[in-house]
VOMI-601436 format. One record per atom (N, C-alpha, C): residue number from 1; atom name; x, y, z. Coordinates in Angstrom, 3 decimals. Each point is the difference from the previous one (the first is absolute). Layout:
N
     n   atom       east      north         up
   NUM     CA          X          Y          Z
...
This chain:
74
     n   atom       east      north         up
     1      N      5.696     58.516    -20.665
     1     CA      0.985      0.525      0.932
     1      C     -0.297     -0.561      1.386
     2      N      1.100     -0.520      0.633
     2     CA     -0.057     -0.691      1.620
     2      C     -0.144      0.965      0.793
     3      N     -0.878     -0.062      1.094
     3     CA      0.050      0.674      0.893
     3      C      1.073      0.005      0.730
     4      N      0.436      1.351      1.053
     4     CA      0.649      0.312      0.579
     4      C      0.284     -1.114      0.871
     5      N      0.567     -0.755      0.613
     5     CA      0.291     -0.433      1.650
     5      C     -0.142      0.356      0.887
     6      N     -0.871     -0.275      0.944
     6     CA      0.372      0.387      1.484
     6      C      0.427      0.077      1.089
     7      N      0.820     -1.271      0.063
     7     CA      0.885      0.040      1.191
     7      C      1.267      0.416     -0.206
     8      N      0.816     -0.115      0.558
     8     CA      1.379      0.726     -0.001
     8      C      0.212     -1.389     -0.659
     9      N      0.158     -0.927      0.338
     9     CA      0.581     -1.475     -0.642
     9      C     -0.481     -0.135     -0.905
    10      N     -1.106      0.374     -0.688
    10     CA     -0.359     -0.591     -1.503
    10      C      0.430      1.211     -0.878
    11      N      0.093      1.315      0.367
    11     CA      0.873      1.257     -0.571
    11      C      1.478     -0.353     -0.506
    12      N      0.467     -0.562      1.271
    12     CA      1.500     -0.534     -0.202
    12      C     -0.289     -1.215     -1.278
    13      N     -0.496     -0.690     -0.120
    13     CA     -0.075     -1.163     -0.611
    13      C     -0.192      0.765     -1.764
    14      N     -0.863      0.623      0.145
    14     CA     -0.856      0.663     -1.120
    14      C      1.492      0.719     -0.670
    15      N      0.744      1.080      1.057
    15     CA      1.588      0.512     -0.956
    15      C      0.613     -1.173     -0.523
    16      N      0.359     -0.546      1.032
    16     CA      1.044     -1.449     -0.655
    16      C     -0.561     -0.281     -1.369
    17      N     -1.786     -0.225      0.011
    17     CA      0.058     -1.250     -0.850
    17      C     -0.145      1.208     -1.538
    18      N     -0.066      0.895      0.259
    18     CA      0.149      1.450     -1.201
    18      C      1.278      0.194     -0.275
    19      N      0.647      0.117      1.151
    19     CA      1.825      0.410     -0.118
    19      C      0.234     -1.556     -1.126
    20      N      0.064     -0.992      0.677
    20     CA      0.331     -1.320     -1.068
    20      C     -0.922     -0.095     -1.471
    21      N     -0.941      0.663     -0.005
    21     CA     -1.008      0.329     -1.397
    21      C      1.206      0.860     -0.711
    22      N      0.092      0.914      0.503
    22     CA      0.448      1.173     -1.240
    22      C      1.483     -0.351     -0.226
    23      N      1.017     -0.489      0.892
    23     CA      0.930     -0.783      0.099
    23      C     -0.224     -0.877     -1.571
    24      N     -0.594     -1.221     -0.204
    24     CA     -0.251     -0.819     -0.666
    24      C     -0.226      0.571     -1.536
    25      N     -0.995      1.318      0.193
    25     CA     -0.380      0.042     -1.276
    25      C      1.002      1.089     -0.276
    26      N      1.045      0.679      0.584
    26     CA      0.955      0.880     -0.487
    26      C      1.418     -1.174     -0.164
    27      N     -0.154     -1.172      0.711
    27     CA      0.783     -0.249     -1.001
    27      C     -0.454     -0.829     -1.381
    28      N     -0.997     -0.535      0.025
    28     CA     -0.301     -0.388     -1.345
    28      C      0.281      0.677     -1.228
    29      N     -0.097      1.769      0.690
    29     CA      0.416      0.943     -1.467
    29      C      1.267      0.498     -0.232
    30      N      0.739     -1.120      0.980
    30     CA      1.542      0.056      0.164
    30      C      0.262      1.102      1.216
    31      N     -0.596      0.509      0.962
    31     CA      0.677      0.637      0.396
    31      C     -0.111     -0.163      1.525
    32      N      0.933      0.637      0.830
    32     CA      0.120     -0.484      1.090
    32      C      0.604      1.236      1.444
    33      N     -0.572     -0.240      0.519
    33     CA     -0.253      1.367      1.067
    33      C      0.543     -0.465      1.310
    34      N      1.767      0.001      0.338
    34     CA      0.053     -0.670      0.992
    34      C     -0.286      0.777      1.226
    35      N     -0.075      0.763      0.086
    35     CA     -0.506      0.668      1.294
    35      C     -1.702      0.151      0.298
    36      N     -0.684     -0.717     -0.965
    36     CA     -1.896     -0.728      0.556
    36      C      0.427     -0.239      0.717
    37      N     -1.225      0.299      1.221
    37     CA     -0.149     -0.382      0.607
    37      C     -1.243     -0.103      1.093
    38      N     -0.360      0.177      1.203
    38     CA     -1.407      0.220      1.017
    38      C      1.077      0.889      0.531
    39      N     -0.567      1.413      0.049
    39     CA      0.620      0.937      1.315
    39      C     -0.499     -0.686      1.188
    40      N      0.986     -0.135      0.847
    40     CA     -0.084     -0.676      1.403
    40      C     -0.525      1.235      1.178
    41      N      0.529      1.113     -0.632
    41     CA     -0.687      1.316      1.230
    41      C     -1.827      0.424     -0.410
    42      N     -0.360     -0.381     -0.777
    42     CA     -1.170      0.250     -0.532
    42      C     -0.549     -1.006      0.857
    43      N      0.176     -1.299      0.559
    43     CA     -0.884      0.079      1.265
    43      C      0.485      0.106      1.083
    44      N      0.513      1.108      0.648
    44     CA     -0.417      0.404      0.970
    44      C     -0.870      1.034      0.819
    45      N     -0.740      0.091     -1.161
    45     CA     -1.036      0.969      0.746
    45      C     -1.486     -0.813      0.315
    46      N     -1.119      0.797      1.085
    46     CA     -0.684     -1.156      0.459
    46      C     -0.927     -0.748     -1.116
    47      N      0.040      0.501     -1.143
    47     CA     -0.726      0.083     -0.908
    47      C      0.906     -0.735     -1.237
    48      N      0.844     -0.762     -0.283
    48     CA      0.414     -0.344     -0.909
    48      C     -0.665      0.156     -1.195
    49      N      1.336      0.830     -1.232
    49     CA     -0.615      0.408     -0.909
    49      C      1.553     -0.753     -1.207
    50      N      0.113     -0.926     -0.221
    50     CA      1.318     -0.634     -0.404
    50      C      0.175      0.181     -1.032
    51      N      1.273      0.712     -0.700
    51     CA      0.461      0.390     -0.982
    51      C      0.843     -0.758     -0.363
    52      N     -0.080      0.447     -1.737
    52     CA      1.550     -1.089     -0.830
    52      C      0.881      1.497     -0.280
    53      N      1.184     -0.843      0.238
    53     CA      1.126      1.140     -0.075
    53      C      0.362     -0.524     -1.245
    54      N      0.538      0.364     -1.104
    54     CA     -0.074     -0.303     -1.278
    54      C      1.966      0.268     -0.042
    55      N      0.130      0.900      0.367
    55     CA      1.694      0.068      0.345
    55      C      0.617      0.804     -1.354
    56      N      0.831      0.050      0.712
    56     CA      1.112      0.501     -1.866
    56      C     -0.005     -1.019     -0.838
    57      N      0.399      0.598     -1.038
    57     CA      0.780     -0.950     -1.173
    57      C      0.477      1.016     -0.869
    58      N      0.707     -0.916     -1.293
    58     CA      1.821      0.840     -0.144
    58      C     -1.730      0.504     -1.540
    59      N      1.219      0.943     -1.041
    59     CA     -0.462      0.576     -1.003
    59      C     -0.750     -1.462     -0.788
    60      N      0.738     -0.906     -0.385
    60     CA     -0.190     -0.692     -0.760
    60      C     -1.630     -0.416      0.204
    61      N     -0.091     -0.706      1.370
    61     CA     -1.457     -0.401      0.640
    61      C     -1.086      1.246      0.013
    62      N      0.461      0.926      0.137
    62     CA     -0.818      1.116     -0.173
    62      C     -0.605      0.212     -1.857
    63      N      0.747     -0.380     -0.677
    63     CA     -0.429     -0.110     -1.250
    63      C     -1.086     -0.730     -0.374
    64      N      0.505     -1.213      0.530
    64     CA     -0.347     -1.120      0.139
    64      C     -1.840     -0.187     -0.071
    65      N      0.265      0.793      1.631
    65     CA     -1.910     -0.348      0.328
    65      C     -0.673      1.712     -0.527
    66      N      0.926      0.521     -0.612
    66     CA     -1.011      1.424     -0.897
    66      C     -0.337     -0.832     -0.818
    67      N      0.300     -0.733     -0.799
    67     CA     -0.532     -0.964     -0.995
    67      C     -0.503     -0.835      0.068
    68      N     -0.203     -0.845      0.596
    68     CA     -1.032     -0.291      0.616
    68      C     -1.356      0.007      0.217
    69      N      0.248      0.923      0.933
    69     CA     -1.148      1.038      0.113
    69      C     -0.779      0.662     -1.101
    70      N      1.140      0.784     -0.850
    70     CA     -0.781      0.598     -0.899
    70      C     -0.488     -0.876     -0.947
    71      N      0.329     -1.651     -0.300
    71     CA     -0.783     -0.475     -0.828
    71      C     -1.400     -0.710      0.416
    72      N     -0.080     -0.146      1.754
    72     CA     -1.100     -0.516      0.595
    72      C     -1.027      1.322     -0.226
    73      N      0.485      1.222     -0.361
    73     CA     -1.156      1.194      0.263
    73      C     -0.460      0.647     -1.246
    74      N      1.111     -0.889     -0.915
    74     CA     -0.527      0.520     -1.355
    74      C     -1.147     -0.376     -0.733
């Protein structure tokens, strides 16, 4: 496991390059999350703490990554 980042710029760098990770491997299992993304208000505090906003998606996509899931945990 990578350590955390410490600057505000390698934090930012570190969401992107996670936001485009999980991006990649959700769609490999076909599925696709258009509202991923880096919450942009998550840094503004002095402390950047940068979040992925993962967003809606319709019923179908919601099926989608339960299965998924439940076969990565089985």
């Amino acid at each position: 496991m990578a350590t955390e980042p410490q600057s505000a710029g390698d934090k930012r760098a570190a969401a992107e390059a996670a936001c485009a990770e999980l991006a990649a491997v959700l769609k490999r299992a076909g599925i696709v999350l258009p509202s991923l993304g880096v919450d942009p208000v998550s840094y503004g505090y002095a402390v950047p703490r940068p979040l992925i906003e993962l967003g809606r998606c319709n019923l179908e996509t919601t099926h989608r990554l339960i299965a998924v899931l439940d076969r990565a945990v089985s």
